[in-house]
GULO-824382 format. One line per field, with one value per atom (N, C-alpha, C, O): residue number from 0; atom name; chain; x, y, z. Coordinates in steps of 0.001 Angstrom, whole numbers. Atoms other than C-alpha are relative to their C-alpha. Example, Ala and Ser with C-alpha at 12.3 -4.5 7.8 and 13.67 -1.06 7.14 Angstrom:
2
num: c(0/0/0/0/1/1/1/1)
atome: c(N/CA/C/O/N/CA/C/O)
chaine: c(A/A/A/A/A/A/A/A)
c1: c(890/12300/900/1936/-820/13670/-770/-261)
c2: c(-1190/-4500/1200/1181/-1190/-1060/1090/2198)
c3: c(0/7800/0/665/-60/7140/730/899)
//
This chain:
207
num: c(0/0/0/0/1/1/1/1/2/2/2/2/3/3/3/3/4/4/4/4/5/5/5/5/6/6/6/6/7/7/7/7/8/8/8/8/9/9/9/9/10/10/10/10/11/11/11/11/12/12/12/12/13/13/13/13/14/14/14/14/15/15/15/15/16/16/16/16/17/17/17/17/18/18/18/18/19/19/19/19/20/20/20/20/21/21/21/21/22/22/22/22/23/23/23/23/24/24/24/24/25/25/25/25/26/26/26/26/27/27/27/27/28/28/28/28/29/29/29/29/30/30/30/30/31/31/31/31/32/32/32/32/33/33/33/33/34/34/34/34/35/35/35/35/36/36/36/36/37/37/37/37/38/38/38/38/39/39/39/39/40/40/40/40/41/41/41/41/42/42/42/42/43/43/43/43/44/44/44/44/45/45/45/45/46/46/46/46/47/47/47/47/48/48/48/48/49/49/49/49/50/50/50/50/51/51/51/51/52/52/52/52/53/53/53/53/54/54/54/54/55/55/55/55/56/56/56/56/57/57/57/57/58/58/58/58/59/59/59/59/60/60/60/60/61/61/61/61/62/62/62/62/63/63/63/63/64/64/64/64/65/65/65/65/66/66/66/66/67/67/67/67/68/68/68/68/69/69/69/69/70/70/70/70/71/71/71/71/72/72/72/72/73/73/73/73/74/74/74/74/75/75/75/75/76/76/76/76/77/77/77/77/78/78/78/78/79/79/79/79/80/80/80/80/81/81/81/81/82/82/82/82/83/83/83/83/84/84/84/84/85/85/85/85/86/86/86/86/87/87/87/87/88/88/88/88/89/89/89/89/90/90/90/90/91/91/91/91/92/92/92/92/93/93/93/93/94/94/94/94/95/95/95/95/96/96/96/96/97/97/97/97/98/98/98/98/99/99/99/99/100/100/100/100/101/101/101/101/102/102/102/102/103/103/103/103/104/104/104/104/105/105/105/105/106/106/106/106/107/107/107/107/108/108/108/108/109/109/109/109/110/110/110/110/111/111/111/111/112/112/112/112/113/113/113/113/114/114/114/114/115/115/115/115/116/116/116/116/117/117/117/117/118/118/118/118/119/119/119/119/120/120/120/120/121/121/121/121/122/122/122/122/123/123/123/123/124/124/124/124/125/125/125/125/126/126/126/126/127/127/127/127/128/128/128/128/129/129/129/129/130/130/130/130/131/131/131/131/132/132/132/132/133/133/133/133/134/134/134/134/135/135/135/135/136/136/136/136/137/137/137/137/138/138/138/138/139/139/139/139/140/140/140/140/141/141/141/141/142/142/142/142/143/143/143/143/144/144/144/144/145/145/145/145/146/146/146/146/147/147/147/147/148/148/148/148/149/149/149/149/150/150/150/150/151/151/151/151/152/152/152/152/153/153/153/153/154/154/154/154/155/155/155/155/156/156/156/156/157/157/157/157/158/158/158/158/159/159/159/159/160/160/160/160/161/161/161/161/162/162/162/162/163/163/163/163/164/164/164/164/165/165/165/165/166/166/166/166/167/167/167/167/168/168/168/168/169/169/169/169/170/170/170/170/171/171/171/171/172/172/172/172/173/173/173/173/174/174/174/174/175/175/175/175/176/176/176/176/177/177/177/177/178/178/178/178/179/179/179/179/180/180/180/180/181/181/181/181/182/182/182/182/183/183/183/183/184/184/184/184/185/185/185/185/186/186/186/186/187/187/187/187/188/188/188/188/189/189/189/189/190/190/190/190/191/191/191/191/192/192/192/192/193/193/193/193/194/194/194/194/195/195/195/195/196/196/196/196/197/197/197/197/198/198/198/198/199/199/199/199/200/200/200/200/201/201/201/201/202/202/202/202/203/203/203/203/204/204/204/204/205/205/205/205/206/206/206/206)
atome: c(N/CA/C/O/N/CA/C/O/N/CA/C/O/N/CA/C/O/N/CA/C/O/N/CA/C/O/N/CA/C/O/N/CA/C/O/N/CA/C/O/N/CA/C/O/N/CA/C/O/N/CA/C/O/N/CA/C/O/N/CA/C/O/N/CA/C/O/N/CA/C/O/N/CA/C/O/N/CA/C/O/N/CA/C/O/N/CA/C/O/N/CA/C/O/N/CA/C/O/N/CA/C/O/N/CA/C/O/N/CA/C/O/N/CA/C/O/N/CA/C/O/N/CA/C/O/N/CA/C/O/N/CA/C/O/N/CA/C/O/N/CA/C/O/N/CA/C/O/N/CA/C/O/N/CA/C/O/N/CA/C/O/N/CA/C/O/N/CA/C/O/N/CA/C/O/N/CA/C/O/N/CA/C/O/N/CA/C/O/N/CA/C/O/N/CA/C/O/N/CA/C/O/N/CA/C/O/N/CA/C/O/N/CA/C/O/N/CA/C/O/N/CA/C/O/N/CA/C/O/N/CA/C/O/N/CA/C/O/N/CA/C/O/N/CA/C/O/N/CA/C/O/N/CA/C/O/N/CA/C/O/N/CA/C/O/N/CA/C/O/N/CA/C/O/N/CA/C/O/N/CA/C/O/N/CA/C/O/N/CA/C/O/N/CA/C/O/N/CA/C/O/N/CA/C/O/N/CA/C/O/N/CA/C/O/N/CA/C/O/N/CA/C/O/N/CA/C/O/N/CA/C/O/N/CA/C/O/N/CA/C/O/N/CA/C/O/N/CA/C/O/N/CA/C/O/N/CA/C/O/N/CA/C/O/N/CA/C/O/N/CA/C/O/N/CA/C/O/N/CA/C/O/N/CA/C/O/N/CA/C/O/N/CA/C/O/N/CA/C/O/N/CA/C/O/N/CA/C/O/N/CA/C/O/N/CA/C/O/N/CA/C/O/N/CA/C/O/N/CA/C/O/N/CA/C/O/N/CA/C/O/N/CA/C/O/N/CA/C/O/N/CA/C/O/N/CA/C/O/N/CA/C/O/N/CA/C/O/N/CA/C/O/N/CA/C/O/N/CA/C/O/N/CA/C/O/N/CA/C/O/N/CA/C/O/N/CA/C/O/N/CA/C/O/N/CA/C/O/N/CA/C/O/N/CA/C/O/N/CA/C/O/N/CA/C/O/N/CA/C/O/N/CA/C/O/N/CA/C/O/N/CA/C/O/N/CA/C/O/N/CA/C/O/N/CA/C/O/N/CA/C/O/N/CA/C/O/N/CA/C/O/N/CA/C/O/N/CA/C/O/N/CA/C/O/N/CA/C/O/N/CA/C/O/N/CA/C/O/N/CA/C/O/N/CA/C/O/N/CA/C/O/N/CA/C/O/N/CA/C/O/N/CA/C/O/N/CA/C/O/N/CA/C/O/N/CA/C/O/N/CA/C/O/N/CA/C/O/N/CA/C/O/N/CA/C/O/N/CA/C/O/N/CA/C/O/N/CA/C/O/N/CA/C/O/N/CA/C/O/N/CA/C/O/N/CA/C/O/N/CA/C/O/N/CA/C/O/N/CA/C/O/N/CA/C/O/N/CA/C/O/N/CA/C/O/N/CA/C/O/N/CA/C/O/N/CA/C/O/N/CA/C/O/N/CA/C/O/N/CA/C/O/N/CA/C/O/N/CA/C/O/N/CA/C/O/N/CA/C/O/N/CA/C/O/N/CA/C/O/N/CA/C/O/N/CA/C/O/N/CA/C/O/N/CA/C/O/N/CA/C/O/N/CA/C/O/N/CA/C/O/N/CA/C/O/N/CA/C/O/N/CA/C/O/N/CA/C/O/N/CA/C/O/N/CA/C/O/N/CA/C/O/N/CA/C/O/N/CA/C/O/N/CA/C/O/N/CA/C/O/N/CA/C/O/N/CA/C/O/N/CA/C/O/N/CA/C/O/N/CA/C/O/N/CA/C/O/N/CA/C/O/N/CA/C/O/N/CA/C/O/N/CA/C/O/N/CA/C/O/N/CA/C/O/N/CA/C/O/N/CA/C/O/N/CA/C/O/N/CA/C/O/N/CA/C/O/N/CA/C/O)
chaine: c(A/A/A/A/A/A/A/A/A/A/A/A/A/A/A/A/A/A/A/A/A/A/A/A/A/A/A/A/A/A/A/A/A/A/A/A/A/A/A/A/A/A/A/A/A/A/A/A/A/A/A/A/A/A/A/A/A/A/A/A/A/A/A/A/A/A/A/A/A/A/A/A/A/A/A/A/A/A/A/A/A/A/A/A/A/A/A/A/A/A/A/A/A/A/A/A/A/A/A/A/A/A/A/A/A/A/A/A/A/A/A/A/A/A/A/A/A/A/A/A/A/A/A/A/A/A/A/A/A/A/A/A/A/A/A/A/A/A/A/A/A/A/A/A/A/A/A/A/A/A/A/A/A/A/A/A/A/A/A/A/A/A/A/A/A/A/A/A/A/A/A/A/A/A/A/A/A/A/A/A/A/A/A/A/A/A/A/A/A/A/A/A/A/A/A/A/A/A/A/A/A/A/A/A/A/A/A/A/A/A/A/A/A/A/A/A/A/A/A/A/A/A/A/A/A/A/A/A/A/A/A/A/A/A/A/A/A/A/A/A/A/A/A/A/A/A/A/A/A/A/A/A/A/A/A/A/A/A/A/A/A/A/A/A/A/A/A/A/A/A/A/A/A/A/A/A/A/A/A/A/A/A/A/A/A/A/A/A/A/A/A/A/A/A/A/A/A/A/A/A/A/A/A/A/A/A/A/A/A/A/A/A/A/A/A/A/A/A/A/A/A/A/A/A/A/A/A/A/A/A/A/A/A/A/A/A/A/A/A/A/A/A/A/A/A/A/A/A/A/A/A/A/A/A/A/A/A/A/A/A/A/A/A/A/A/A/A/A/A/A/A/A/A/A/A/A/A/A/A/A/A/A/A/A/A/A/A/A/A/A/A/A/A/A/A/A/A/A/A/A/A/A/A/A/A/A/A/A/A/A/A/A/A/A/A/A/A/A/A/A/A/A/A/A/A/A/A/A/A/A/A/A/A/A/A/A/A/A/A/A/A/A/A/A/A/A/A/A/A/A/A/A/A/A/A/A/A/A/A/A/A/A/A/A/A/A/A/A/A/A/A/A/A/A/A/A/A/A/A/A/A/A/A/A/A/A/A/A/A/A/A/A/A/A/A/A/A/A/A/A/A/A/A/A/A/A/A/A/A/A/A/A/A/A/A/A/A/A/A/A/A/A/A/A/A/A/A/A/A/A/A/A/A/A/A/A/A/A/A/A/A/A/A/A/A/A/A/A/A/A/A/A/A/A/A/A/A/A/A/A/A/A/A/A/A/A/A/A/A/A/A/A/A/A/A/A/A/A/A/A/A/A/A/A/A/A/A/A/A/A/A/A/A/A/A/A/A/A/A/A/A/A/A/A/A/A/A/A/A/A/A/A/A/A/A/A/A/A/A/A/A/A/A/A/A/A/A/A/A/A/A/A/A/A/A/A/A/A/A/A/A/A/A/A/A/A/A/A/A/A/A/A/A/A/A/A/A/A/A/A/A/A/A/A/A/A/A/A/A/A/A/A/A/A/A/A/A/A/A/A/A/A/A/A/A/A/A/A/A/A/A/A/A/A/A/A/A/A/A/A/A/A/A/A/A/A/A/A/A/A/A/A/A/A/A/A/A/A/A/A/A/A/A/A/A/A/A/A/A/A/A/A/A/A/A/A/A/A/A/A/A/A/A/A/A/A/A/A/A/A/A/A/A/A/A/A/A/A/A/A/A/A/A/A/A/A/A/A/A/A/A/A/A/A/A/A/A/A/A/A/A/A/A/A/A/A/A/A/A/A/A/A/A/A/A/A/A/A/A/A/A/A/A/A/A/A/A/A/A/A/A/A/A/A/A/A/A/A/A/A/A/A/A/A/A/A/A/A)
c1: c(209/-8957/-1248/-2279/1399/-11441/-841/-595/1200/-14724/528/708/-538/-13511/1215/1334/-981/-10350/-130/953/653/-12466/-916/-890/401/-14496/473/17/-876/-11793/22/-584/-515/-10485/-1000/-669/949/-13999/-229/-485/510/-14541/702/1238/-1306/-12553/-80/-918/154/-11668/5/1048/152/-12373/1453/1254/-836/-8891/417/1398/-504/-9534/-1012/-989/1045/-12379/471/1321/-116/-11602/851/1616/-1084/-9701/1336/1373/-1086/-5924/20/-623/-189/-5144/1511/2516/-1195/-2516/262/-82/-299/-1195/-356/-65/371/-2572/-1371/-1495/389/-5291/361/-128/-1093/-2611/-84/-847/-1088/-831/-1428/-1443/1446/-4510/212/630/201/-4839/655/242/-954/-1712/165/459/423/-2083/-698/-401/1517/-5449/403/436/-544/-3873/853/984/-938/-1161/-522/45/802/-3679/-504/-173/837/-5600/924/506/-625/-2773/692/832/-511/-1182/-1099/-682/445/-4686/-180/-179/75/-5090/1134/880/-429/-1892/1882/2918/-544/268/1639/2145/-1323/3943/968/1608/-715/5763/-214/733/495/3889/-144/12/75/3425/1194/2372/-1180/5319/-597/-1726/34/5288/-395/-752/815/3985/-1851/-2857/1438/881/-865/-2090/495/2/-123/-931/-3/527/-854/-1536/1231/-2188/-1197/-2396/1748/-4481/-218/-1304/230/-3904/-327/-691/113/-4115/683/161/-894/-839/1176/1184/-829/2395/1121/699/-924/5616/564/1298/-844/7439/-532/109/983/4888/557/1131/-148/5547/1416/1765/-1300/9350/385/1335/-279/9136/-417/-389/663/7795/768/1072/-450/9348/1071/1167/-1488/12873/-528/345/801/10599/-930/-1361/1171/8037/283/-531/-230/9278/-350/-1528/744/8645/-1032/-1345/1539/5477/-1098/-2133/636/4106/223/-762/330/5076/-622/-1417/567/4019/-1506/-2168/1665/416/-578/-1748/413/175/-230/-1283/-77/1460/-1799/-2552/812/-1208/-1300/-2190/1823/-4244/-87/-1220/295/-3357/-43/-655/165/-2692/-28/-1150/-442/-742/-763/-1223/113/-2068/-951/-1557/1037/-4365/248/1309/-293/-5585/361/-52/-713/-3753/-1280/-2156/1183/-6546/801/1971/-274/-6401/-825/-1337/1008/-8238/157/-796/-211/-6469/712/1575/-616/-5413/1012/734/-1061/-2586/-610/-375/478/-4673/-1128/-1820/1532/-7893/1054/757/-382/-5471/812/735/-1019/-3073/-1540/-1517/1414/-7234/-74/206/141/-7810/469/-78/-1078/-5213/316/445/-69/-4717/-1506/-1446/1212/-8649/-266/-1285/365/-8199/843/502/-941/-5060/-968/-1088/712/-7107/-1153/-1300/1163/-10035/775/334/-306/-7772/770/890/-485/-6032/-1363/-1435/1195/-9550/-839/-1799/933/-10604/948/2172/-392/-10328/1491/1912/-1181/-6577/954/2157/-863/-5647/740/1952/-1258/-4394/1593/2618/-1301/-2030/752/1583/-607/-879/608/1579/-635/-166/1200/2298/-801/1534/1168/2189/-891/3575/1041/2177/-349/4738/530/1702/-810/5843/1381/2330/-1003/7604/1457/2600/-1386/9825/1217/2334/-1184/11869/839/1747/-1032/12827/188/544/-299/13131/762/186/-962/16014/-658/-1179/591/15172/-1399/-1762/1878/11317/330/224/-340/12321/1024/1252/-998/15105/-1038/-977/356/12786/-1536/-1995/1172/9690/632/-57/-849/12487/86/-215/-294/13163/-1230/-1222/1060/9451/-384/-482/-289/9311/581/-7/-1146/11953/-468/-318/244/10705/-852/-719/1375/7520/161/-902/-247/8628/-561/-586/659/6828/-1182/-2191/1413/4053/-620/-283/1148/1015/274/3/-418/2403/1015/1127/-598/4895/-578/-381/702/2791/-568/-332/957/713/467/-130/-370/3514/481/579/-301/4726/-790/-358/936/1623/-160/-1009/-28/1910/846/967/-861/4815/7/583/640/3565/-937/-849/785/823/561/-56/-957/3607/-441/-59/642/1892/1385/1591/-1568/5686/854/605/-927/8870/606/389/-505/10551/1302/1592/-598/12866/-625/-77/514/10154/281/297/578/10058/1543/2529/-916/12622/474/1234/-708/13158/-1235/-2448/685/12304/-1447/-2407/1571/9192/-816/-1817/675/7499/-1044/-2268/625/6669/-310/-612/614/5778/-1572/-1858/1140/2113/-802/-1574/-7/1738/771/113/-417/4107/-168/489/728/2032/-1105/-1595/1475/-1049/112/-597/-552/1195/79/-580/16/2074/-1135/-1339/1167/-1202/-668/-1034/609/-2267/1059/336/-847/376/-251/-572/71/163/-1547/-1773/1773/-3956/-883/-1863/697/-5332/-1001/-670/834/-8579/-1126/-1394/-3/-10469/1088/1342/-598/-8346/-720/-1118/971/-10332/395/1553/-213/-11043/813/1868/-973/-9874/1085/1219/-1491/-6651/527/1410/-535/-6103/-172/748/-354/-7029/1152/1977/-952/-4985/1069/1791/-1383/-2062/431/1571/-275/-2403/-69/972/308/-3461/1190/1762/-784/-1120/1197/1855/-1255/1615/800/1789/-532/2126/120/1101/255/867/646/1035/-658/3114/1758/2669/-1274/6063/858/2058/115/5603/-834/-243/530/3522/949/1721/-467/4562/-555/-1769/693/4260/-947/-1468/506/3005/-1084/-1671)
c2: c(-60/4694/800/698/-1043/7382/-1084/-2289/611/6469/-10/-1076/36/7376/-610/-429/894/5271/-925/-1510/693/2621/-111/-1198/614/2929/-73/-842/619/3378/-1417/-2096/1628/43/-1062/-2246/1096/-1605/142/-771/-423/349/546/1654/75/-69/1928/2592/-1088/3557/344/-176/321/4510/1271/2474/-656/5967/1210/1930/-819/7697/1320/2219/-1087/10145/841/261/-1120/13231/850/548/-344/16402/-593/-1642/-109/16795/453/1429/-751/17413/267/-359/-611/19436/-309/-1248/-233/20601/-1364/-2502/749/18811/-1371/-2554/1048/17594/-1568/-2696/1364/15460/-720/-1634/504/14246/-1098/-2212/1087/12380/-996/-2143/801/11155/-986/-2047/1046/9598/-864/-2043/537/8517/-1023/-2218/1249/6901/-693/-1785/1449/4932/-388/-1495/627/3948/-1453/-2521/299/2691/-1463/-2604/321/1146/-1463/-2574/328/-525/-1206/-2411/1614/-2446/-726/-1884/455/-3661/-1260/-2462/916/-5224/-783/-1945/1135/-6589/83/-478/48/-5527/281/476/-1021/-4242/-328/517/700/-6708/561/1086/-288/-6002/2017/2731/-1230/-2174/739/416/-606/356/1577/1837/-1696/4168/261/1433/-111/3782/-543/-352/945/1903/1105/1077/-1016/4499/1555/2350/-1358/7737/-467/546/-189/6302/-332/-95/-47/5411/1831/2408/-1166/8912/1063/2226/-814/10071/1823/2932/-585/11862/-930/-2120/339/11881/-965/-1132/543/9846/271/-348/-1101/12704/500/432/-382/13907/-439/338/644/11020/101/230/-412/11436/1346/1639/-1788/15341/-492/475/266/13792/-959/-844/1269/10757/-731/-893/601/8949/-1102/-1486/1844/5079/177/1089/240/3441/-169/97/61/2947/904/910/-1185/5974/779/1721/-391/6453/-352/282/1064/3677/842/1291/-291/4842/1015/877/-822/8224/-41/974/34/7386/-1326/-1266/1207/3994/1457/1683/-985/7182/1085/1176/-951/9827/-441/96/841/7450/-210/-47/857/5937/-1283/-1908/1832/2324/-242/-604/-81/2174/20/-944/-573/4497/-292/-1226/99/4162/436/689/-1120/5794/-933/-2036/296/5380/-734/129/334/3606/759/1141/-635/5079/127/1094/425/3302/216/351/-199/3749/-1284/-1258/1537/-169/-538/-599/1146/-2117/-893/-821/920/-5093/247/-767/-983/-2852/484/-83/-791/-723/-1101/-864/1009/-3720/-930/-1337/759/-5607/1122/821/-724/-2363/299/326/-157/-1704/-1194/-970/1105/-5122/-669/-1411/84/-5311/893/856/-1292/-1829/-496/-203/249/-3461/-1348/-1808/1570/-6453/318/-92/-874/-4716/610/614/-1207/-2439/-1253/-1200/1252/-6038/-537/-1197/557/-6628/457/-53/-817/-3980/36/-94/-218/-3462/33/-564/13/-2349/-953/-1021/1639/-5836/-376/-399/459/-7129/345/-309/-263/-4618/592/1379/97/-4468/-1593/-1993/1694/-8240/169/-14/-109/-7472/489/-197/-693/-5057/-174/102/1303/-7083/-958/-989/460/-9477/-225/-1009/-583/-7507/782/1024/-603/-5930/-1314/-1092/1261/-9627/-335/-1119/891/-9631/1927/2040/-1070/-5573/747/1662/-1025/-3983/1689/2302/-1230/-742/685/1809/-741/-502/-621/-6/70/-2386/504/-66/-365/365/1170/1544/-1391/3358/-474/432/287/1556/105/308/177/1296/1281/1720/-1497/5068/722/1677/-844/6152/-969/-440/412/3931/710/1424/-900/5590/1256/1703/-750/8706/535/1651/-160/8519/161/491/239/8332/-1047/-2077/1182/6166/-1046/-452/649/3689/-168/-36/381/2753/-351/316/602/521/93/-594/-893/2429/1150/1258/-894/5140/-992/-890/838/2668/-499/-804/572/1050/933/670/-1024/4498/463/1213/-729/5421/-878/-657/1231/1785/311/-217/380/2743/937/831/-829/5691/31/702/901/3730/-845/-1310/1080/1584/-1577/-2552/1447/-1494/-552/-1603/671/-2415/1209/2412/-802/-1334/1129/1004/-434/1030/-223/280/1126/-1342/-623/-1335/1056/-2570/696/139/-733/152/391/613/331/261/-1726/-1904/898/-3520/-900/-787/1046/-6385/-514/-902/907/-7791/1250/819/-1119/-4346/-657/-781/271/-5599/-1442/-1649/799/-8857/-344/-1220/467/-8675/120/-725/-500/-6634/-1371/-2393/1089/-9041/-1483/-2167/1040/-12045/237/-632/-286/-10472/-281/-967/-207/-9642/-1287/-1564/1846/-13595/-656/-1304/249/-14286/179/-511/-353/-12206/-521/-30/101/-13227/-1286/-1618/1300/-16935/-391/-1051/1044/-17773/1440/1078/-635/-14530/960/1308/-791/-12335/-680/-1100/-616/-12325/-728/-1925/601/-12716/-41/1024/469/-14445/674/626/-573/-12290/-829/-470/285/-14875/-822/-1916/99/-15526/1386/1278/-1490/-11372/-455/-171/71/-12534/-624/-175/371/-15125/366/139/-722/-13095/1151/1608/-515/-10896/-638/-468/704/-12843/-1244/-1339/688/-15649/-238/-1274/-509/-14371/1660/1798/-1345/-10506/781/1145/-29/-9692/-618/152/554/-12488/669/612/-148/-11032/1465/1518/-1079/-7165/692/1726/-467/-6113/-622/-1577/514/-6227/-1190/-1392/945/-9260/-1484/-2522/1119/-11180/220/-458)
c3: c(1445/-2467/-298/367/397/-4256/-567/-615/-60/-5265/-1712/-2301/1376/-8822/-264/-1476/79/-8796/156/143/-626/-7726/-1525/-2102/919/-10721/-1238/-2085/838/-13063/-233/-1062/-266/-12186/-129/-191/271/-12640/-1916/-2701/1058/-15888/-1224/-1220/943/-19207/-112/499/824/-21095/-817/-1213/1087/-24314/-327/-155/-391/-24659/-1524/-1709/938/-28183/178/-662/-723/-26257/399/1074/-918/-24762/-472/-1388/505/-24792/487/1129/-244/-24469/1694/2080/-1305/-20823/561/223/-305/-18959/1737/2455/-1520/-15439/866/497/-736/-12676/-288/25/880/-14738/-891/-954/340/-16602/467/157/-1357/-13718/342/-180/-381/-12355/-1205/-1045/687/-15518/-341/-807/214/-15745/1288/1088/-1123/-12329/-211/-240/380/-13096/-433/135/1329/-16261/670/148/-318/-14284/951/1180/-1033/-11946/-913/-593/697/-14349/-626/-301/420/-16312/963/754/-1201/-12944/137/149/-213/-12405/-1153/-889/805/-15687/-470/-785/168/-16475/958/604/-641/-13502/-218/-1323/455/-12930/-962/-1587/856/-14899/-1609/-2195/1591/-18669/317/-674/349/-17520/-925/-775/166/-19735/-311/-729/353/-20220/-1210/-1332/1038/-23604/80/-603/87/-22955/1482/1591/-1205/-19732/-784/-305/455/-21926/-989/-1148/680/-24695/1012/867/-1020/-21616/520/468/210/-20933/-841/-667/1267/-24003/26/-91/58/-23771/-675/-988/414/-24976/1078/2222/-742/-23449/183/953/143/-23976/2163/3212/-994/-21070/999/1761/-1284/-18472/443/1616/-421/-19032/457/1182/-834/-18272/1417/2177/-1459/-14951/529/1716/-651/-14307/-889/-2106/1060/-14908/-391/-1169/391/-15714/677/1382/-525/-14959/2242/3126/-1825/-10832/152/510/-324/-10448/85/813/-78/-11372/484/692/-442/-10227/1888/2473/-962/-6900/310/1240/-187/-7123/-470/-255/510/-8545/1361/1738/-977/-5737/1539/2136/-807/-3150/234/1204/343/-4638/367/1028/-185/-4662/1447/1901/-854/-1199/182/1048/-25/-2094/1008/1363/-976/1478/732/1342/-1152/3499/1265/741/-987/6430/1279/1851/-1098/9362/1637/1995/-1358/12947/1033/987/-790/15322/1206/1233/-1431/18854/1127/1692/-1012/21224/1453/2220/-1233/24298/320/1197/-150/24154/-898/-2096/1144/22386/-708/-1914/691/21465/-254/-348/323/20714/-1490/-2541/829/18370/-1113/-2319/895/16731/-726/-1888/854/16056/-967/-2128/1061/14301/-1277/-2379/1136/12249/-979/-2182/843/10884/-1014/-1994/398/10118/-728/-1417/1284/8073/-858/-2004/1029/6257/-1081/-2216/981/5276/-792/-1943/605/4336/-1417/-2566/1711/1668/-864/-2088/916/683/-837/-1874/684/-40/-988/-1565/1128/-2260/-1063/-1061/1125/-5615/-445/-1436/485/-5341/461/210/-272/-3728/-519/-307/1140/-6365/-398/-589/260/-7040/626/175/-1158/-3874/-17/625/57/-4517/-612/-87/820/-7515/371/327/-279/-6460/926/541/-901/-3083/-606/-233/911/-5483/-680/-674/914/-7907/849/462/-532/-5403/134/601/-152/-5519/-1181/-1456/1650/-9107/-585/-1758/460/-9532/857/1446/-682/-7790/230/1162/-466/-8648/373/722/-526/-7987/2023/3084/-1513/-4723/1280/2347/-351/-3868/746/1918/360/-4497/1363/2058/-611/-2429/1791/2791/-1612/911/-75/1035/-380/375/235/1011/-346/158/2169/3276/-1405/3471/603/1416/-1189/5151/-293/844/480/3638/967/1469/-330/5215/1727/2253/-1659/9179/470/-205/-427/11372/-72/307/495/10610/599/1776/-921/11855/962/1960/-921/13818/819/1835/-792/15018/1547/2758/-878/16278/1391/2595/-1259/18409/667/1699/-1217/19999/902/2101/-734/20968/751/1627/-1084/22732/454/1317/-1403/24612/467/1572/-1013/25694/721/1804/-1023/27081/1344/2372/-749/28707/944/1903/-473/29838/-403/245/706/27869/-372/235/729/26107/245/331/-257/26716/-1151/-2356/1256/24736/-1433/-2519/770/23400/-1134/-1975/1195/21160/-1465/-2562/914/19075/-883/-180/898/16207/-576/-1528/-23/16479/-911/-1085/1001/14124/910/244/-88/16503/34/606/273/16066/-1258/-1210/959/12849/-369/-1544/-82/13402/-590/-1406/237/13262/-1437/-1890/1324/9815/-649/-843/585/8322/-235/-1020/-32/9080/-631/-1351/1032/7557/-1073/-1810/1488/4724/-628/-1630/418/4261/-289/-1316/281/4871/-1854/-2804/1104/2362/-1420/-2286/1014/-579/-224/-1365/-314/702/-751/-1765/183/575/-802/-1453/469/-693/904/2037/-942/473/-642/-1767/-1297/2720/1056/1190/-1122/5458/1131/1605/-935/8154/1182/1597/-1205/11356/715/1236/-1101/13225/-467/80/441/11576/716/1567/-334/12303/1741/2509/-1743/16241/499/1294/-222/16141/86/1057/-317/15077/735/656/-1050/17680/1109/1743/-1151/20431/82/1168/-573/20092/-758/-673/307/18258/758/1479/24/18503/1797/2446/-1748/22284/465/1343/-491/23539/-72/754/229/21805/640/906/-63/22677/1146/1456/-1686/25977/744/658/-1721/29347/497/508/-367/30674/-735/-326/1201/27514/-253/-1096)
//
């Protein structure tokens, strides 16, 4: 997350200020408000009218861009980086699976937590935001946690059997509970625990 998307989200806007903006300029801005808008009252109350006066654009605008709000929402969550994070690459499986789950918890923990909550959520009662969120998934190729079991299995740490299969994602998906379940921070050693005596048992050689 930018340092300026970051203080959006702390810092209301006075949304009858500024000029008119265009091009790529726009596009941020509507970004930002979109941003802005899940934080305060999240995906449920968002609508394409209430994001084009935080932009201080038209709706005309967001529809030249986007068929609804799903769509925008993903492409502004996409743009910012809600998601994303970087690959660890330690040389170890349970060096690289501590890492990675300690950068996910960390971004559950900032500012755009929440609407990472929200949004997690909302994919149970919105078909189509939870259609369009499986295609940028699949979209995207392999995940973090992908990558890392592929270079164990290079290592010969896990077989290559692991990789496509439901306990791949085991350890993420316990964070994820975690996090939905009790909130943030998620306690380091909850994240050990779920490697150490969940995820490692299920996925290395040898346990």
């Amino acid at each position: 997350m930018s340092q300026n998307v970051a203080q959006t989200l702390d810092s209301p806007v006075d949304h009858r200020k500024g000029p008119r903006r265009r091009g790529e300029e726009l596009e941020h801005a509507i970004f930002t408000a979109a941003l802005e808008e899940l934080a305060e009252t999240g995906y449920g109350a968002l609508t394409m009218d209430r994001v084009a006066a935080r932009a201080r654009t038209s709706k005309a605008a967001l529809y030249r861009r986007w068929s609804g709000r799903a769509e925008l929402v993903m492409d502004a969550c996409r743009r910012q980086g809600v998601a994303e994070v970087e690959v660890p690459d330690t040389g170890e499986l349970r060096a690289d699976v501590l890492a990675l789950l300690r950068q996910l918890s960390a971004k559950m923990a900032s500012p755009l937590g929440g609407i990472l909550r929200g949004l997690l959520a909302e994919m149970t009662r919105d078909e189509e935001f939870a259609r369009l969120v499986r295609e940028q998934i699949q979209a995207t190729g392999p995940t973090a946690i992908g990558v890392i079991l592929a270079r164990a299995v290079e290592r010969g740490e896990t077989e290559p059997g692991i990789l496509g299969s439901r306990r791949a994602l085991v350890a993420t998906d316990l964070l994820r509970n975690q996090f939905l379940l009790f909130g943030v921070p998620v306690d380091d050693k909850v994240i050990i625990e779920i490697v150490d005596e969940v995820y490692l048992p299920l996925v290395r050689i040898g346990g």
